[in-house]
PDB file with SEQRES, HELIX, SHEET and CRYST1 records, atoms N, CA, C and O in Angstrom:
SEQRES   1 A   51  UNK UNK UNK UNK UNK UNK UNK UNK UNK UNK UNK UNK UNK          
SEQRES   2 A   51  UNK UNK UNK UNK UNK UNK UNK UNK UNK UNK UNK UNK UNK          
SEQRES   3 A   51  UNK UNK UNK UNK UNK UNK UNK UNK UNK UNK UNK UNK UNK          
SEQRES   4 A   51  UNK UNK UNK UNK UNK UNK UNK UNK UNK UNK UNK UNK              
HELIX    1 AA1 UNK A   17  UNK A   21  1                                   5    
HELIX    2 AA2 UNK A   44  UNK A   49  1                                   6    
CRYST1    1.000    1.000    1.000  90.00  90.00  90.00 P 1           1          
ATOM      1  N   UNK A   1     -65.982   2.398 127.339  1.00  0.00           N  
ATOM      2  CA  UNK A   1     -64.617   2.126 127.004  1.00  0.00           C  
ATOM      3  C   UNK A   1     -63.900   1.340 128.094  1.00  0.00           C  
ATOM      4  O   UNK A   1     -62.889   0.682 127.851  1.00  0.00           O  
ATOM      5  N   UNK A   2     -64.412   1.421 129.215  1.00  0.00           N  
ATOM      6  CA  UNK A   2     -64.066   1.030 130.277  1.00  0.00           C  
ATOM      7  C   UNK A   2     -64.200  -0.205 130.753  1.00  0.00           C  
ATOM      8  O   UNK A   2     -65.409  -0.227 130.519  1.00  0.00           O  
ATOM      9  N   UNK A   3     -64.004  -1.243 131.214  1.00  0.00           N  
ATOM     10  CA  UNK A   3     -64.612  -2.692 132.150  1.00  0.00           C  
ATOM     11  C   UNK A   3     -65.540  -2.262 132.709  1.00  0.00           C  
ATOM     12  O   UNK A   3     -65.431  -1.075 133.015  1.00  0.00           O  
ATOM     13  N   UNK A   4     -66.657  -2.863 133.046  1.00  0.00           N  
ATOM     14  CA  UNK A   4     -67.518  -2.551 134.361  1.00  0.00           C  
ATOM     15  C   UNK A   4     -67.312  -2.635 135.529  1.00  0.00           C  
ATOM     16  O   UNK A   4     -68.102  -2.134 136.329  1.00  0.00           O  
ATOM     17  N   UNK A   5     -65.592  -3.647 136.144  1.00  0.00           N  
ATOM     18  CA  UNK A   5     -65.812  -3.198 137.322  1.00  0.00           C  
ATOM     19  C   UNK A   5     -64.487  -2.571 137.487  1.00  0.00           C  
ATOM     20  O   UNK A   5     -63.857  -2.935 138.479  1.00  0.00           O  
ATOM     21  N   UNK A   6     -63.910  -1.651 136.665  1.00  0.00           N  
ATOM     22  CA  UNK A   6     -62.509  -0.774 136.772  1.00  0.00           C  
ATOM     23  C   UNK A   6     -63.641   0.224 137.533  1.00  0.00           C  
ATOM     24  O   UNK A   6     -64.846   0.449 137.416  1.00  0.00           O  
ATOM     25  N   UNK A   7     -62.257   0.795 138.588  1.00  0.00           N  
ATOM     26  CA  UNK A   7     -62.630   1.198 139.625  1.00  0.00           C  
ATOM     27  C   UNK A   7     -61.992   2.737 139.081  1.00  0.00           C  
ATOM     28  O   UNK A   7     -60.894   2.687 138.526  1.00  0.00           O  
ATOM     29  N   UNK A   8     -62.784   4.341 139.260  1.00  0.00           N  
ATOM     30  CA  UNK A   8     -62.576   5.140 138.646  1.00  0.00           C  
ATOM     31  C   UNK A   8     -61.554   5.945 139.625  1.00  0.00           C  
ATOM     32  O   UNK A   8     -61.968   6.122 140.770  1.00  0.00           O  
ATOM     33  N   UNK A   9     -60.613   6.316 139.388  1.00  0.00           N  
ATOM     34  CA  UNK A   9     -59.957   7.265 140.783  1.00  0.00           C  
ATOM     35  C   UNK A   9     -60.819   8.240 141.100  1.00  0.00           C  
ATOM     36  O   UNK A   9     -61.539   8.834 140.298  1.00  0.00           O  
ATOM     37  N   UNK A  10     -60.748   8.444 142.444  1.00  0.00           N  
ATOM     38  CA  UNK A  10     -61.338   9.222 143.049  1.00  0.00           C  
ATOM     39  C   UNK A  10     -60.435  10.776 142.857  1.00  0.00           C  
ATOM     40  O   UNK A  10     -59.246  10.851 142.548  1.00  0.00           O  
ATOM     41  N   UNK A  11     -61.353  11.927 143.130  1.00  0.00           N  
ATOM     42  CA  UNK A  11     -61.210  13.159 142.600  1.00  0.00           C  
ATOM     43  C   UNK A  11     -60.787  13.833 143.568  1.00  0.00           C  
ATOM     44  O   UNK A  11     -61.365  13.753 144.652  1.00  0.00           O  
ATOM     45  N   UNK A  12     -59.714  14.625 143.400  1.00  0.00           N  
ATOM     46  CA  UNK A  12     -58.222  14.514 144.869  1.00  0.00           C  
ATOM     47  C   UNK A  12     -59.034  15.986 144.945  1.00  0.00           C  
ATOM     48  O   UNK A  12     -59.612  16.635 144.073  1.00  0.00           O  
ATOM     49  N   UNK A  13     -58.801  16.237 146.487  1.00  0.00           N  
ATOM     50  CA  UNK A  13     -59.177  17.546 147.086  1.00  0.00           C  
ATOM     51  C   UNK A  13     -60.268  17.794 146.764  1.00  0.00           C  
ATOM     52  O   UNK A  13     -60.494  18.984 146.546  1.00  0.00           O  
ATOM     53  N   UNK A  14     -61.489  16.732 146.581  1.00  0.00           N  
ATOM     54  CA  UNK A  14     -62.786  17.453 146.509  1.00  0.00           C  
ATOM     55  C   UNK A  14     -63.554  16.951 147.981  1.00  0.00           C  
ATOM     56  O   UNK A  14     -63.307  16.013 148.738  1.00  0.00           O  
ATOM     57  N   UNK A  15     -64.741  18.180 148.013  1.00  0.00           N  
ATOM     58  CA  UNK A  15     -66.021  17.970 148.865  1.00  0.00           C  
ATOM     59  C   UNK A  15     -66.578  16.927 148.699  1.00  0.00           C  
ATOM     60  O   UNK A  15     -66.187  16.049 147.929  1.00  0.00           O  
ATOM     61  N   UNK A  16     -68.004  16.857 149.707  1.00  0.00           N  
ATOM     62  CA  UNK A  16     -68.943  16.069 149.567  1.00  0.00           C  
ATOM     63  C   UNK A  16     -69.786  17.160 148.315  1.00  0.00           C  
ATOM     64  O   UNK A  16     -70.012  16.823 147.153  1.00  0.00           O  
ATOM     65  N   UNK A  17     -70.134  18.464 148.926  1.00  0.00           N  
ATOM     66  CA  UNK A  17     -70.524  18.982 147.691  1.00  0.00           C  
ATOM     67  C   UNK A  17     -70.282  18.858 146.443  1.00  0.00           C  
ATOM     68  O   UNK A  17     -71.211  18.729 145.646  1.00  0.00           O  
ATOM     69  N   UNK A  18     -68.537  18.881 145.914  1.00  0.00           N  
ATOM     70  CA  UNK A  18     -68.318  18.731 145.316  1.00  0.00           C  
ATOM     71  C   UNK A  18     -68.529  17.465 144.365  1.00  0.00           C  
ATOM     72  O   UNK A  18     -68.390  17.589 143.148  1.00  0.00           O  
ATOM     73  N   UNK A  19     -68.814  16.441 144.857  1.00  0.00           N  
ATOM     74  CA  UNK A  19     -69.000  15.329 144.375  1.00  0.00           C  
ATOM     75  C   UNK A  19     -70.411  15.327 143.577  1.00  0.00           C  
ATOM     76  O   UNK A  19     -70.728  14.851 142.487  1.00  0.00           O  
ATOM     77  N   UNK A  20     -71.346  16.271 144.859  1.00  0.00           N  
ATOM     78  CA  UNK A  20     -72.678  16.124 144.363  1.00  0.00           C  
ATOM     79  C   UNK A  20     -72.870  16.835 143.034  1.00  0.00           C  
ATOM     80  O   UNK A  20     -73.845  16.616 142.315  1.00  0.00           O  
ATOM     81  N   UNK A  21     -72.082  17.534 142.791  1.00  0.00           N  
ATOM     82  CA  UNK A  21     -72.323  19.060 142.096  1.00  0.00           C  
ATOM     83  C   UNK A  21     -71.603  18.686 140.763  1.00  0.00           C  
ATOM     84  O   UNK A  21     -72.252  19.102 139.803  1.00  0.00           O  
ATOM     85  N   UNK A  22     -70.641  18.131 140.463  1.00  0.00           N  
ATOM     86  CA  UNK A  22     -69.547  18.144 139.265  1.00  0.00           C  
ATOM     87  C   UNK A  22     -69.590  17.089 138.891  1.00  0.00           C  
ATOM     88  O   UNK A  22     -69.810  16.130 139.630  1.00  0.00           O  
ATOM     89  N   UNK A  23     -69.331  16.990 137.291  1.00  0.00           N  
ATOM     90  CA  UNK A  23     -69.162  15.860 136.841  1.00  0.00           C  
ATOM     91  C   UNK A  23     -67.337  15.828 136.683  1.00  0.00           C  
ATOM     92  O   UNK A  23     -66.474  16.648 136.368  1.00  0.00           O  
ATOM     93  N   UNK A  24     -67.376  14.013 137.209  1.00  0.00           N  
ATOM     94  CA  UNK A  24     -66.427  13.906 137.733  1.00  0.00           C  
ATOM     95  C   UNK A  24     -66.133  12.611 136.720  1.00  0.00           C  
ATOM     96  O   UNK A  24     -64.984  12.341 137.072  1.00  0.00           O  
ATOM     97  N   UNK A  25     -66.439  11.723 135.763  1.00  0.00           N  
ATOM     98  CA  UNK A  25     -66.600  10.940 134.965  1.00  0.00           C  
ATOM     99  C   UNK A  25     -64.968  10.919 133.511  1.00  0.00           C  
ATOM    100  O   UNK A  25     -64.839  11.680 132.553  1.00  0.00           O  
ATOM    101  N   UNK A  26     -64.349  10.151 133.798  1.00  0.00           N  
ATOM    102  CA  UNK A  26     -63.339  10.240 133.298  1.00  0.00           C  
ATOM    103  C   UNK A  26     -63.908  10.412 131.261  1.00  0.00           C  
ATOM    104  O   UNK A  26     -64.905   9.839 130.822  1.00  0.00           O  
ATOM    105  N   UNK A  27     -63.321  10.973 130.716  1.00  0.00           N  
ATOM    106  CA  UNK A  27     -63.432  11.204 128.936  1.00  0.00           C  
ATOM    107  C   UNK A  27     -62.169  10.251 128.305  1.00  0.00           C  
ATOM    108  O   UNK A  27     -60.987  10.438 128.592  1.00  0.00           O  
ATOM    109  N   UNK A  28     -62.482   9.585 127.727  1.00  0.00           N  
ATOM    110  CA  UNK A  28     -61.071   9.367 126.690  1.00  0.00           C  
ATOM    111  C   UNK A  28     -61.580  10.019 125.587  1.00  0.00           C  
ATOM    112  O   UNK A  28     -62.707  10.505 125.498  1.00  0.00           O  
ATOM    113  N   UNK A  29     -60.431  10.015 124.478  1.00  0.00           N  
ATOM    114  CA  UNK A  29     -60.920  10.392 123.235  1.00  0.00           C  
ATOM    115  C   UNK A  29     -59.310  10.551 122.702  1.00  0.00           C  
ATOM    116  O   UNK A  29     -58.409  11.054 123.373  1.00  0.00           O  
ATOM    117  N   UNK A  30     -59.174   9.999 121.337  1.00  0.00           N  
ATOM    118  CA  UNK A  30     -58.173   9.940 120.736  1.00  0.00           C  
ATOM    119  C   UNK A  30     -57.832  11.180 120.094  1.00  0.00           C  
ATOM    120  O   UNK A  30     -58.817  11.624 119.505  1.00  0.00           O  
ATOM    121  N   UNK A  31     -56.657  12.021 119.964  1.00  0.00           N  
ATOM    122  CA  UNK A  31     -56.607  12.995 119.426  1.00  0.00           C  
ATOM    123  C   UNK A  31     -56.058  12.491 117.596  1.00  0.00           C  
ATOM    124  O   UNK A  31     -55.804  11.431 117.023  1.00  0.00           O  
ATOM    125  N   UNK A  32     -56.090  13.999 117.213  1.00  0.00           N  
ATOM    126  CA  UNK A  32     -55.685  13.643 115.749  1.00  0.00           C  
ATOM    127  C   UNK A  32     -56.728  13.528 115.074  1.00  0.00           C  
ATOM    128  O   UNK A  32     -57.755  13.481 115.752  1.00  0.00           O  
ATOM    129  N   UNK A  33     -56.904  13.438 113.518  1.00  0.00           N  
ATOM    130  CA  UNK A  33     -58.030  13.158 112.794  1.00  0.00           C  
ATOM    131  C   UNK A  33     -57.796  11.760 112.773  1.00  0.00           C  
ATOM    132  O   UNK A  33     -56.848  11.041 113.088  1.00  0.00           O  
ATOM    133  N   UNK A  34     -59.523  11.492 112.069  1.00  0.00           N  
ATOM    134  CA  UNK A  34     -59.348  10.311 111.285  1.00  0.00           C  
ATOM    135  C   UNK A  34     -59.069   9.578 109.933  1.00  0.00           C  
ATOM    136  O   UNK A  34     -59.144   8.397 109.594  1.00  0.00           O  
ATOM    137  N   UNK A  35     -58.767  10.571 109.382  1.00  0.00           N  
ATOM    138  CA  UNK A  35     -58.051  10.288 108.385  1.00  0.00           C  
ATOM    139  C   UNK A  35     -57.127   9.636 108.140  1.00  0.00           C  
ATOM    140  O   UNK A  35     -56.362   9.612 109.104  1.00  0.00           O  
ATOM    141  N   UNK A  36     -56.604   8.771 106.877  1.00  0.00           N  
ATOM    142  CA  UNK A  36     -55.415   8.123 106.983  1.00  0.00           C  
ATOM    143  C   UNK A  36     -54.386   8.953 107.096  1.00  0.00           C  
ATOM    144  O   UNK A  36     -54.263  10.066 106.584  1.00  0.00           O  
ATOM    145  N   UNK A  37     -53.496   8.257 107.927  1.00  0.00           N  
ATOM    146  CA  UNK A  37     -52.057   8.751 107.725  1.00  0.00           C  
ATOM    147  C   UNK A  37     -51.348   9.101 106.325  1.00  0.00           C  
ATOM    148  O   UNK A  37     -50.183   9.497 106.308  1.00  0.00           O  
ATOM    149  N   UNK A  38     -51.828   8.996 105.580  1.00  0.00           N  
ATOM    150  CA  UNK A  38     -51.474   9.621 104.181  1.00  0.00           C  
ATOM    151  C   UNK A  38     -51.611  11.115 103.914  1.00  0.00           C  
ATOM    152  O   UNK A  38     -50.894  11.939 103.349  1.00  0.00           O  
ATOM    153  N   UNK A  39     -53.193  11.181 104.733  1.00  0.00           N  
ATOM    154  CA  UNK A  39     -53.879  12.295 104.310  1.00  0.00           C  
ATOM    155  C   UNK A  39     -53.144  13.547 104.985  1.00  0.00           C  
ATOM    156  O   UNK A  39     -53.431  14.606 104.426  1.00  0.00           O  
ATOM    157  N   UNK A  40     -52.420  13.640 105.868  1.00  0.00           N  
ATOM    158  CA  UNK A  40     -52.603  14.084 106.933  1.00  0.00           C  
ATOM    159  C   UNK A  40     -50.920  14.796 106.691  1.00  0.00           C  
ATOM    160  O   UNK A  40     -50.112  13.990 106.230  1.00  0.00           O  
ATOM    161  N   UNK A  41     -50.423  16.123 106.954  1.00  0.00           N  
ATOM    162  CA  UNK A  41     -49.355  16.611 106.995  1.00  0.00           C  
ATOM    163  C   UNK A  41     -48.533  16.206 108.394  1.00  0.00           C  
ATOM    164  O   UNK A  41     -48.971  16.435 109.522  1.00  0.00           O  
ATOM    165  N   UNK A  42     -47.277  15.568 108.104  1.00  0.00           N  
ATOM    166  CA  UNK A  42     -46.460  15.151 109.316  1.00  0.00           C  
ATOM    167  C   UNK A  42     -45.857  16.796 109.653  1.00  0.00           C  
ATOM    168  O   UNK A  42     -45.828  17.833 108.991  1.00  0.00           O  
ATOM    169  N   UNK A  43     -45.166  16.206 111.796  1.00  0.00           N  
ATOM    170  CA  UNK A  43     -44.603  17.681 111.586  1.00  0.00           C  
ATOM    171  C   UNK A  43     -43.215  17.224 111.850  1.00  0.00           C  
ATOM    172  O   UNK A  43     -42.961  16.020 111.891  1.00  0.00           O  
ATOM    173  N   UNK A  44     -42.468  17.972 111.999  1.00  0.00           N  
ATOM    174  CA  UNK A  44     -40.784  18.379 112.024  1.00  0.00           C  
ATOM    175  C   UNK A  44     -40.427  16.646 112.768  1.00  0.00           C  
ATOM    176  O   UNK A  44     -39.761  15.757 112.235  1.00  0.00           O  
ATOM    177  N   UNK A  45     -41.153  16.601 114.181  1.00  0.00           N  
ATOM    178  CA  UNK A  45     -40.396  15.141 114.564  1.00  0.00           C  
ATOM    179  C   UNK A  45     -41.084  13.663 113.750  1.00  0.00           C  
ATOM    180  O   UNK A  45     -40.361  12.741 113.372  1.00  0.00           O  
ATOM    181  N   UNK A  46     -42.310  13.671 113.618  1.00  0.00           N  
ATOM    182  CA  UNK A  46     -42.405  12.837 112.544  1.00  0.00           C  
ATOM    183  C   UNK A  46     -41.656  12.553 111.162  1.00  0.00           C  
ATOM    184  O   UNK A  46     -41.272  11.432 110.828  1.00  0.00           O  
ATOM    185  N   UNK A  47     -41.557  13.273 110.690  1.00  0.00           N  
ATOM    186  CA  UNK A  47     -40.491  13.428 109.772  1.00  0.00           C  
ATOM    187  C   UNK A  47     -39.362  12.902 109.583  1.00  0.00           C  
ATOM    188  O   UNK A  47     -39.117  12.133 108.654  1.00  0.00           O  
ATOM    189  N   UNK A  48     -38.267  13.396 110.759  1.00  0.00           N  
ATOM    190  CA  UNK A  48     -36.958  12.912 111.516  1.00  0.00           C  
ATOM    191  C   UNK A  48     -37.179  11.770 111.884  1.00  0.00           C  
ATOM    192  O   UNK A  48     -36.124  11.194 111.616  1.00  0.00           O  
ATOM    193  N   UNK A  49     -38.096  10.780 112.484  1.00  0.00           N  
ATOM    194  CA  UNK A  49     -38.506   9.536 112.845  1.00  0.00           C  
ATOM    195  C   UNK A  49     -38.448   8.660 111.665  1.00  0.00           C  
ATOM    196  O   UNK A  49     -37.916   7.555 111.769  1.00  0.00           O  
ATOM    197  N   UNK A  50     -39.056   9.144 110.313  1.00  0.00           N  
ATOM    198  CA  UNK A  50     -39.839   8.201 110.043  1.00  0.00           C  
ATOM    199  C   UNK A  50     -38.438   8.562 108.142  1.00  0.00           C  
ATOM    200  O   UNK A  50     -38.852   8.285 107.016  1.00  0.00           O  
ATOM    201  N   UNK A  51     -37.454   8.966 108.310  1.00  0.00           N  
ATOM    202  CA  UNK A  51     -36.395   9.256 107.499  1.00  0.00           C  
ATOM    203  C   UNK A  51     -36.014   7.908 107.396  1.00  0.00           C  
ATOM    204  O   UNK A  51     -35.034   7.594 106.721  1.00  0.00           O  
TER     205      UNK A  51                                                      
END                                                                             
């Protein structure tokens, strides 16, 4: 998802152990289904938004 040469932040207050030991590898991931927006029950502020 990333560029190849985006540079990943480094992982605040860790070891050298720590580095060795944990995965430290950033996740994206979109929340929500994938379903259309049709499918899908709005809540209270969607609603008010979209009036």
């Amino acid at each position: 998802m990333y560029p190849s040469d985006y540079q990943m932040p480094p992982a605040s207050n860790g070891l050298e152990l720590d580095a060795s030991v944990l995965n430290n590898v950033v996740v994206s991931k979109t929340s929500g289904c994938k379903d259309s927006s049709k499918d899908r029950q709005r809540n209270k502020y969607e609603k008010m938004v979209l009036k």
